[in-house]
C-alpha positions as CSV (number, residue, x, y, z in Angstrom):
1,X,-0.5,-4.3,-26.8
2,X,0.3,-7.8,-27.7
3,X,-1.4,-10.8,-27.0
4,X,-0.4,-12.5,-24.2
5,X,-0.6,-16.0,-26.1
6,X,3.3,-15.1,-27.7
7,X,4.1,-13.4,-24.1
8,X,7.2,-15.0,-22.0
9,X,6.1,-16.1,-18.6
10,X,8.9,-16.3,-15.6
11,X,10.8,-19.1,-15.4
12,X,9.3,-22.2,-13.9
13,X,6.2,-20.1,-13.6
14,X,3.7,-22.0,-11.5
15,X,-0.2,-21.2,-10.2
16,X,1.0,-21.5,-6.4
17,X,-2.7,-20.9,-5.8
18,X,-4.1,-24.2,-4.9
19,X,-7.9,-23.5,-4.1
20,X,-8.5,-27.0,-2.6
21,X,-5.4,-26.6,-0.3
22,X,-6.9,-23.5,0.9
23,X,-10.6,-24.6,1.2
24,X,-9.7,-27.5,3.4
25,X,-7.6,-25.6,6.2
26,X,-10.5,-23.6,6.2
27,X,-13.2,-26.2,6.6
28,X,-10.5,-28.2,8.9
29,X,-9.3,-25.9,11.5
30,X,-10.0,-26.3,14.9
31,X,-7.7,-24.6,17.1
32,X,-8.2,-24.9,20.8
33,X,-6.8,-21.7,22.9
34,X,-3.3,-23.1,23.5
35,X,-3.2,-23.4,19.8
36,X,-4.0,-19.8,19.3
37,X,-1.5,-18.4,21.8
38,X,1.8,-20.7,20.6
39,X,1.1,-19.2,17.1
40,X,0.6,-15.6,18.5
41,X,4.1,-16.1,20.7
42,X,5.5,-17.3,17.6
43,X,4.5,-14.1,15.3
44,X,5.1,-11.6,18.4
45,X,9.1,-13.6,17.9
46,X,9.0,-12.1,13.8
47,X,8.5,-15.4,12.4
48,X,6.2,-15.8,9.3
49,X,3.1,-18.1,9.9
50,X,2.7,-20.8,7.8
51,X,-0.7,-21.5,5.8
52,X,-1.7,-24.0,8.7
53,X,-1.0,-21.6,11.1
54,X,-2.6,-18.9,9.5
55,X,-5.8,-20.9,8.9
56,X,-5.8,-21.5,12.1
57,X,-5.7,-17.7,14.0
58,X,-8.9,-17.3,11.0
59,X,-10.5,-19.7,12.8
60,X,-10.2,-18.7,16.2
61,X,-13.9,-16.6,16.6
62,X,-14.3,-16.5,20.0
63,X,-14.5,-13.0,21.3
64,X,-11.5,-13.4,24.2
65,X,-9.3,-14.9,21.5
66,X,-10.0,-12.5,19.1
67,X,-9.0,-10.0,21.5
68,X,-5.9,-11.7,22.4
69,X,-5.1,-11.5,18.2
70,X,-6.1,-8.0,18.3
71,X,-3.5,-7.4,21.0
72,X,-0.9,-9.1,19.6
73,X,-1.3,-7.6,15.9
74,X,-0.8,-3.7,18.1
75,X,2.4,-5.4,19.7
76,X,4.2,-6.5,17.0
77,X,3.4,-2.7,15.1
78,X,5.3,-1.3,17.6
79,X,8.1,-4.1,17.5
80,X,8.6,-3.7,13.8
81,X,7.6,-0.1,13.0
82,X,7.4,1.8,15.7
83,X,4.9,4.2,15.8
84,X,5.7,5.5,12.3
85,X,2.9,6.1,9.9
86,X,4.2,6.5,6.0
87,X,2.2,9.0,4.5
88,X,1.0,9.3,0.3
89,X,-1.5,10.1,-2.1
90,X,-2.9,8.4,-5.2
91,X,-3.2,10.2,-8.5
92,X,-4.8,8.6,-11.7
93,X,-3.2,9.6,-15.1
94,X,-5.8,8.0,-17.1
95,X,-9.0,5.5,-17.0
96,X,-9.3,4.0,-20.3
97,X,-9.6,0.4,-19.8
98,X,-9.7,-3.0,-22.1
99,X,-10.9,-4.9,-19.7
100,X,-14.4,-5.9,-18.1
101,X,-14.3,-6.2,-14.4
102,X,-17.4,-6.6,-13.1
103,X,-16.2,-4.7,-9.9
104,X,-15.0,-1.9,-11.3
105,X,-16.3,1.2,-12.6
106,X,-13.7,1.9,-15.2
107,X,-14.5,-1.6,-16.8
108,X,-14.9,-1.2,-20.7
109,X,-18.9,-2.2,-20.9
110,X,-19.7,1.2,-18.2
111,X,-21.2,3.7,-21.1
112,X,-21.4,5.9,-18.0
113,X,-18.0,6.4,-16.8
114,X,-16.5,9.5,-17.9
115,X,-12.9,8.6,-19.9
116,X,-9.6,10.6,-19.9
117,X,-6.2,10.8,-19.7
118,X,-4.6,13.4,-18.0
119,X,-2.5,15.8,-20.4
120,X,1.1,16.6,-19.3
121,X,0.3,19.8,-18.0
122,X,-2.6,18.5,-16.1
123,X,-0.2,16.2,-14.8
124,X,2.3,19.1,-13.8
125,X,-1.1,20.9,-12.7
126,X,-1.9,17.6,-10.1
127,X,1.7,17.9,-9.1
128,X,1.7,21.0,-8.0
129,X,-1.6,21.3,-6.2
130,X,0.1,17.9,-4.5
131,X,3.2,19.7,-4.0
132,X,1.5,22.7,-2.4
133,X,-0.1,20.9,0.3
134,X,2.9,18.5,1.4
135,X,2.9,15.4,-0.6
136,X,6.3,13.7,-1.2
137,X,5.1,10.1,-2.3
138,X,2.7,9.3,-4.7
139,X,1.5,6.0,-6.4
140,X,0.1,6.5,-9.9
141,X,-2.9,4.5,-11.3
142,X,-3.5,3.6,-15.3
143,X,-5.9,1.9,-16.3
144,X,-4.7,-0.7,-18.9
145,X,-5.0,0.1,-22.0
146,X,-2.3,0.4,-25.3
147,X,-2.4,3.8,-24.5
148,X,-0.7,3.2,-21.0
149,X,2.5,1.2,-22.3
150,X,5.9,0.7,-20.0
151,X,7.3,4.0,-22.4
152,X,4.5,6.1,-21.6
153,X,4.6,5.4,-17.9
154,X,8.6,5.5,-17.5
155,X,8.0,9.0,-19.1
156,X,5.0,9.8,-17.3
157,X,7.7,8.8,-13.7
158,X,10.2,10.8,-15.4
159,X,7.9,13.7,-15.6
160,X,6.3,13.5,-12.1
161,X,9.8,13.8,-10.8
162,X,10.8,16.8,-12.9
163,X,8.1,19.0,-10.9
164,X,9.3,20.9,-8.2
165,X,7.2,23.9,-6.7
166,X,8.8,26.1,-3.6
167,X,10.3,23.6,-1.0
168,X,8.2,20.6,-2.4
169,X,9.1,18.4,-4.9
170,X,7.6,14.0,-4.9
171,X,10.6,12.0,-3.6
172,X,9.0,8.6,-4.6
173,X,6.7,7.4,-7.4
174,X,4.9,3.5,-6.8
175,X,3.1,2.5,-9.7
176,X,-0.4,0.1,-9.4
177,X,-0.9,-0.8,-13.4
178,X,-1.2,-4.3,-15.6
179,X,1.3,-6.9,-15.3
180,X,4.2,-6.2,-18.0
181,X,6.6,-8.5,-19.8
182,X,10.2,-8.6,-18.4
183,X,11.6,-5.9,-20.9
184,X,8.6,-3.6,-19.7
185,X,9.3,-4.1,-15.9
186,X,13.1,-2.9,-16.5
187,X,11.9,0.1,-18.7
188,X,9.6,0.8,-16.0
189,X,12.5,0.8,-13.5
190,X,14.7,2.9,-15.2
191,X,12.8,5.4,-14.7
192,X,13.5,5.7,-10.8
193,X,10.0,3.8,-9.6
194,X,9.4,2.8,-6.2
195,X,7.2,0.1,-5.5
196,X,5.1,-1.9,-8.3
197,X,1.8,-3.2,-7.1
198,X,0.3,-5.3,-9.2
199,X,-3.4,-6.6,-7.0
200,X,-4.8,-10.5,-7.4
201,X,-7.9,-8.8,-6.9
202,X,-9.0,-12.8,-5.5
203,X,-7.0,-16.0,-5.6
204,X,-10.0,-17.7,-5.7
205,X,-10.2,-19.4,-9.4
206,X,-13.6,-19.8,-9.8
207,X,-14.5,-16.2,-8.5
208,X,-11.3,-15.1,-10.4
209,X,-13.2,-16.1,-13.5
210,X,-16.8,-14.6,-13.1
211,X,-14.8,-11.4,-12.2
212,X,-12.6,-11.3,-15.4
213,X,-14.5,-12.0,-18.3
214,X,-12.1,-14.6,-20.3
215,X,-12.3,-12.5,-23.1
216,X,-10.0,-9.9,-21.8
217,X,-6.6,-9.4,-20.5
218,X,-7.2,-9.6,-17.5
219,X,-9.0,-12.8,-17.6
220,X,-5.7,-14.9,-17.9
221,X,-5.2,-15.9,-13.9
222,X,-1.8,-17.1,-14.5
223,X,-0.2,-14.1,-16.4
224,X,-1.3,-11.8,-13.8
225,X,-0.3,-14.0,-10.7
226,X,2.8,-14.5,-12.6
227,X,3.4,-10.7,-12.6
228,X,5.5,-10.1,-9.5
229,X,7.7,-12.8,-10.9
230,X,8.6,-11.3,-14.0
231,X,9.7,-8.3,-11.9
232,X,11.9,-9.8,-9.7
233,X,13.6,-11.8,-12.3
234,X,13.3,-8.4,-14.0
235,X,15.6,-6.9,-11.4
236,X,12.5,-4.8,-9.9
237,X,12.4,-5.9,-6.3
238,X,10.5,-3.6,-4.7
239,X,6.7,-5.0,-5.4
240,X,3.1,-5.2,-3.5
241,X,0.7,-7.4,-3.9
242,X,-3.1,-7.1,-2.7
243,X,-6.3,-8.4,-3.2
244,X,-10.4,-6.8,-2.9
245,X,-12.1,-8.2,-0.4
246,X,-15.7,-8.5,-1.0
247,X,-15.7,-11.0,-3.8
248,X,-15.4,-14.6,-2.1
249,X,-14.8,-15.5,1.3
250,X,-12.8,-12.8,2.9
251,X,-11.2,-15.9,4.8
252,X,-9.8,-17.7,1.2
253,X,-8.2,-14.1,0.7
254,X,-6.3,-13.7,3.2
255,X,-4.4,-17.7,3.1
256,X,-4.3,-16.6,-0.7
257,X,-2.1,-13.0,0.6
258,X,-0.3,-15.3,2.8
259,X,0.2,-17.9,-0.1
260,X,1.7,-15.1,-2.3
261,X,3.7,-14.0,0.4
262,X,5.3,-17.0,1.4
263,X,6.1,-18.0,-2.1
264,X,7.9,-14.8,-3.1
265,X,10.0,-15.5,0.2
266,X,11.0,-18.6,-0.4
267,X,11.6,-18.2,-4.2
268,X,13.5,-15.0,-4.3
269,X,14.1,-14.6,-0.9
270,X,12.1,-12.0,0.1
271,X,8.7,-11.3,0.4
272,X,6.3,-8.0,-1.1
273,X,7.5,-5.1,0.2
274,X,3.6,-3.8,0.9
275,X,0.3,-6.0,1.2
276,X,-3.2,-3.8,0.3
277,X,-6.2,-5.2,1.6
278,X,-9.3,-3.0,0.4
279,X,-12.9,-3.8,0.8
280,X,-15.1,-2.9,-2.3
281,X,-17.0,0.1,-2.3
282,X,-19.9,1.4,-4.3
283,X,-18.8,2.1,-7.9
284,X,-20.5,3.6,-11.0
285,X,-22.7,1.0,-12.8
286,X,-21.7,-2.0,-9.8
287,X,-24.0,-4.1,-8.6
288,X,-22.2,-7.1,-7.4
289,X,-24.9,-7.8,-4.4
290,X,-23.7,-8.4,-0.7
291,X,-22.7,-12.1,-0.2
292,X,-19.4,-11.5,0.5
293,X,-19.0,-7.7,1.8
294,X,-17.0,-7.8,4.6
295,X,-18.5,-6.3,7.8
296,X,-16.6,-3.9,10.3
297,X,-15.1,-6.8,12.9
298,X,-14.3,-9.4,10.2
299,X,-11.9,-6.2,8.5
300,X,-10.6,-5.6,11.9
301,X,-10.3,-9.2,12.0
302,X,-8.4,-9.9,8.7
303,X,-6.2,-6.5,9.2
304,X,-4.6,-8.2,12.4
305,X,-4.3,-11.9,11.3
306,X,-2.4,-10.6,8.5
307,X,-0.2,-8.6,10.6
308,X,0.3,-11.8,12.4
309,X,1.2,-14.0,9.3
310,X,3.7,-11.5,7.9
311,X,5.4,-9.8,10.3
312,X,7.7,-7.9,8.1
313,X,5.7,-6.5,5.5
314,X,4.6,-3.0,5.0
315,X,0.5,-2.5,5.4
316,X,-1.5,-0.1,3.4
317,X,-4.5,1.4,4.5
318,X,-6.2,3.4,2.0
319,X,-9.0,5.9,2.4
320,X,-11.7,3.6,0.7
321,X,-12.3,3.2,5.0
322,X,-14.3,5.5,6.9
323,X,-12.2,7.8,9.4
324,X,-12.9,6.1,12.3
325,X,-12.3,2.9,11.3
326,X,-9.3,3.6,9.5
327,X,-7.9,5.0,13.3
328,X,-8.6,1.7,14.9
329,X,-7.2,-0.3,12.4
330,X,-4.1,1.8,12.3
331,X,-3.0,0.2,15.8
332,X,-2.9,-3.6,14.5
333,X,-0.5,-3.1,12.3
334,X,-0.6,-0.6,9.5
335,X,2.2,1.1,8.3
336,X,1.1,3.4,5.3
337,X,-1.7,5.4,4.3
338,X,-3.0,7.2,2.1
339,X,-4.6,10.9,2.7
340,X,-5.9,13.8,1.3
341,X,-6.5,11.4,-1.4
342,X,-9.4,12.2,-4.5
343,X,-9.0,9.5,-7.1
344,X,-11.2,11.5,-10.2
345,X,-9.1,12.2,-12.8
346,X,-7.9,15.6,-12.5
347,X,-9.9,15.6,-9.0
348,X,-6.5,17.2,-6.8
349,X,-7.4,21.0,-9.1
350,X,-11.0,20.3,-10.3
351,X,-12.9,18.2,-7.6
352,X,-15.2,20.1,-4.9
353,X,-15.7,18.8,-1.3
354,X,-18.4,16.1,-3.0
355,X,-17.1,13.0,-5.0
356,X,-18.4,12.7,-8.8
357,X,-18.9,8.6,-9.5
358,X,-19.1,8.9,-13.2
359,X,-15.1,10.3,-12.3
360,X,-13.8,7.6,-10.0
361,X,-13.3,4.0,-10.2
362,X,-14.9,3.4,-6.6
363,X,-16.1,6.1,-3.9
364,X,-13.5,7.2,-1.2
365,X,-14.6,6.4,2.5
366,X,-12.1,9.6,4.0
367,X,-11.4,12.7,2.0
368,X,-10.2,14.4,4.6
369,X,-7.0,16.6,3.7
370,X,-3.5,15.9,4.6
371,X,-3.2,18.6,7.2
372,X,-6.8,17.2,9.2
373,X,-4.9,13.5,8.9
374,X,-1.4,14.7,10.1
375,X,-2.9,16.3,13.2
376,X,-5.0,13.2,13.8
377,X,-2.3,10.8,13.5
378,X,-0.1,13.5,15.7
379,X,-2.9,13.4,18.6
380,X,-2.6,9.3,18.4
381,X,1.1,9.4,19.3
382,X,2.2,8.6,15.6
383,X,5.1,10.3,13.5
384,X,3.8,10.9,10.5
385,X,6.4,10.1,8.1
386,X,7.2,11.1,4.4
387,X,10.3,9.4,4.2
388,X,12.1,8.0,1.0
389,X,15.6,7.2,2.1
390,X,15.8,3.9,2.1
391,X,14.5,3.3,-1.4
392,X,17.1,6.2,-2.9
393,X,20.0,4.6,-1.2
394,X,19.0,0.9,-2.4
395,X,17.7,-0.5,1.1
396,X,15.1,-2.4,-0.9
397,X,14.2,-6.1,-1.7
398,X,16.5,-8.3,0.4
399,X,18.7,-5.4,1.6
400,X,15.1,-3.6,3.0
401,X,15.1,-6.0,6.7
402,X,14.4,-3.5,9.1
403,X,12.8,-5.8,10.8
404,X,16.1,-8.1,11.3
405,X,18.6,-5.2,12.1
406,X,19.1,-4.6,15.9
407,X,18.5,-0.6,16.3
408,X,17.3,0.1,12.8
409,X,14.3,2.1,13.9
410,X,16.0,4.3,15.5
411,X,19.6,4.8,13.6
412,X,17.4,5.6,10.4
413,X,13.6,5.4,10.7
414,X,13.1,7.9,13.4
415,X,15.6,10.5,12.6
416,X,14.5,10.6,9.0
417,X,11.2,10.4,10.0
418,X,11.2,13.5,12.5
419,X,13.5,15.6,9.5
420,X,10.2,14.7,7.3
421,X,7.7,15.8,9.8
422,X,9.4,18.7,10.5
423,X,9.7,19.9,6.7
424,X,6.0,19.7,6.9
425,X,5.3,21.5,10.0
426,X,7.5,24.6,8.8
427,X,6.0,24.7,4.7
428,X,2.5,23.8,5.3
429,X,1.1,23.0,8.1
430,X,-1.8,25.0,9.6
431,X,-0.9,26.3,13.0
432,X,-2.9,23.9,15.1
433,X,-0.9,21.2,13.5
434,X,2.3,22.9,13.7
435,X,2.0,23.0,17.5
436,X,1.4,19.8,17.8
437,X,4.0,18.3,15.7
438,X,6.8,20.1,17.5
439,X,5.5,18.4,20.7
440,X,5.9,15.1,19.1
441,X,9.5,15.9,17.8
442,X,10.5,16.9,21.3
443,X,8.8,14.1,22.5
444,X,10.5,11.6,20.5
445,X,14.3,13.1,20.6
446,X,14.0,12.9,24.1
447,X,13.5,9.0,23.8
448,X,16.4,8.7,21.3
449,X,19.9,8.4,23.3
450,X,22.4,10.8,23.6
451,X,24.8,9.9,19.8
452,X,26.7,11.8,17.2
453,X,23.9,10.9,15.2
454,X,20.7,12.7,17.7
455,X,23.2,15.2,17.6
456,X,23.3,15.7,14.0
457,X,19.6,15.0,13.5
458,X,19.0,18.1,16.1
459,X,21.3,20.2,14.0
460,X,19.4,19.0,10.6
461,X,16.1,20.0,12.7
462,X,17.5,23.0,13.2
463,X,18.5,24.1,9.6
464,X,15.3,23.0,7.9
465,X,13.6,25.3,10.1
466,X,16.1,28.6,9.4
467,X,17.2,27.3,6.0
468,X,16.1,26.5,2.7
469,X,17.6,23.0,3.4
470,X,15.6,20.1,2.6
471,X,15.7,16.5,2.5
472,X,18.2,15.2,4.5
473,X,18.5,11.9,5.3
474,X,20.5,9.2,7.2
């Protein structure tokens, strides 16, 4: 691991992040209800909100507005994604860590945490207990450390993709791991990843630094802001960006999303593919206080500005949220989450129905399975989708504008969505689910219109459940 003092930044790498900026739309915004509604009408159009703008919608507290944003953020979901939810599961190879978050339970100081690195047959183990219950997409978490160089995860990719069990087999591998130099990020892509998410954690500088000791990796703001950019330049242009809310003002973090957001857009011409937005949860040896937790409304709150301010860009919910809150949040705007989810290492084989602390970087809100989630999302109206398509036939970065093609939802989206589901309902679903599922299938051809292409979806329908076909995808 070399030091980042003889690392190569992007080029014209900047700190975008400008903390005063920020602080003063904050303390400066006082949008009267016309305001409010000519921004909403605006987003509810698929045009990005500016920082002003932005500000603005965070400042606009009272309850009938607030509504009115609520509203708005279900809207354009429906607009832009339909009532597709993208369905995946987290699995981390390894904890060993170099660096001293104060956050995090993996941090290098916690005597307590338990360390390991999952072998390659406990990776093909975690695989196939994935596998067996209907997992297509994964995102893999290292911790960052020597050990977890670009080589070893391009082989660690290489080797998730190798395992195939019955009918299943992981159509798409994301990656959340350190920021890596240009030559690392196109090793890393060679291997056939998805997205790379690399998390600010907070854009706030000062909070940045109490966070991340300077003494570690981590602790450089720049290099890791700078990450997405060697990326791109790197020719990987699939990327998410995130940050944990619960450190500063939940408020700062979101115009610092929206910052990062708008930047990418205007730089390389298009913006993160996904934004996270997770609240921190008790972890092992944490004790950060509760100045800045984030209550229930104020989540519900960011969830939907956010929504707002980037109309185009995939959401991820993750299970750090309790059930019910993660299925009223869903509705303003989501478009992924994660389920079934255990994030011990080795927790998908060895993991009980209780979570072990000393195991986990942070306790899961929902560990529900993926068959209890499916039906869930089923009895809300959603499609639960496992869908890869667009990725493996290079609708990504600049090319991935669903949001700009007339009828895109329902030439691709849909259809492949429905051949997904249906994959699922006939390999492992439980019978409850099952039922319900082919209501929603019939339900949703019936809305598509007479084509060639509902004709061949209903005849791809058909072979996946009489065949051993899988996978097929417009």
């Amino acid at each position: 691991m070399r030091d980042l003092k003889t690392e190569k930044l992007s080029k014209n790498a900047v700190d975008f992040i400008d903390d005063a900026l920020l602080e003063g739309l904050l303390d400066n915004a006082r949008p009267d209800k016309a305001r409010v509604r000519e921004i909403i009408a605006k987003s509810l159009n698929k045009e990005p909100l500016s920082l002003v703008e932005t500000a603005d919608l965070l400042a606009a507290d009272e309850p009938e507005l607030v509504d009115e944003i609520f509203a708005a953020a279900r809207e354009l979901k429906r607009k832009v994604y339909g009532n597709r939810i993208v369905l995946f599961a987290p699995l981390y190879i390894g904890n060993k860590c170099v660096n001293d978050c104060r956050y995090c339970a993996f941090r290098r100081s916690n005597e307590n945490a338990i360390r390991r690195t999952l072998s390659h047959d406990e990776v093909r183990q975690q695989i196939e207990a994935l596998e067996n219950v209907g997992h297509k997409r994964l995102i893999l978490v290292f911790g960052e450390h020597p050990d977890y160089n670009a080589d070893y995860v391009a082989e660690i990719v290489r080797l998730v993709y190798s395992v195939k069990v019955g009918h299943g087999s992981i159509r798409r591998v994301n990656i959340n791991a350190a920021p890596l130099n240009h030559d690392e990020f196109k090793k890393v892509k060679q291997a056939g990843i998805g997205t790379y998410q690399i998390f600010q954690e907070t854009y706030h500088h000062e909070t940045y630094a109490k966070m991340h000791p300077s003494d570690t990796r981590k602790g450089d703001y720049l290099w890791r802001l700078d990450g997405l950019n060697r990326a791109m330049e790197a020719g990987l242009d699939d990327i998410g960006i995130g940050a944990l809310f619960g450190l500063t003002d939940w408020r700062f973090e979101v115009l610092g999303l929206v910052s990062h957001s708008l930047y990418l857009q205007e730089r390389y011409g298009v913006g993160p593919h996904t934004i996270s937005f997770p609240r921190l949860r008790p972890a092992g040896g944490v004790n950060l206080g509760e100045d800045y937790l984030v209550g229930d409304y104020d989540f519900k709150r960011l969830v939907a500005i956010l929504r707002l301010s980037v109309p185009y860009t995939g959401m991820i919910l993750t299970a750090r949220e309790e059930p019910e809150l993660r299925r009223e949040v869903m509705a303003f705007g989501v478009s992924q989450i994660d389920a079934g989810s255990r994030i011990e290492i080795g927790g998908y084989t060895e993991a009980g129905d209780a979570q072990v602390m000393e195991r986990e970087q942070f306790t899961l809100g929902d560990i529900r399975s993926l068959d209890e989630i499916v039906h869930e999302l089923l009895s809300d109206e959603y499609i639960p989708s496992w869908c890869t398509a667009c990725y493996r036939l290079g609708r990504t970065g600049e090319h991935f504008m669903e949001f700009a093609i007339p009828g895109f939802i329902k030439q691709y989206c849909t259809p492949n969505a429905l051949s997904t589901l249906t994959e699922y309902l006939v390999d492992y679903a439980s019978d409850e689910t099952r039922t319900a599922g082919e209501k929603t299938i019939r339900t949703e051809l019936d809305k598509l219109p007479d084509s060639p292409q509902k004709t061949e979806l209903i005849s791809r329908l058909k072979r996946i459940r009489e065949t051993d076909d899988r996978d097929l995808y417009f």
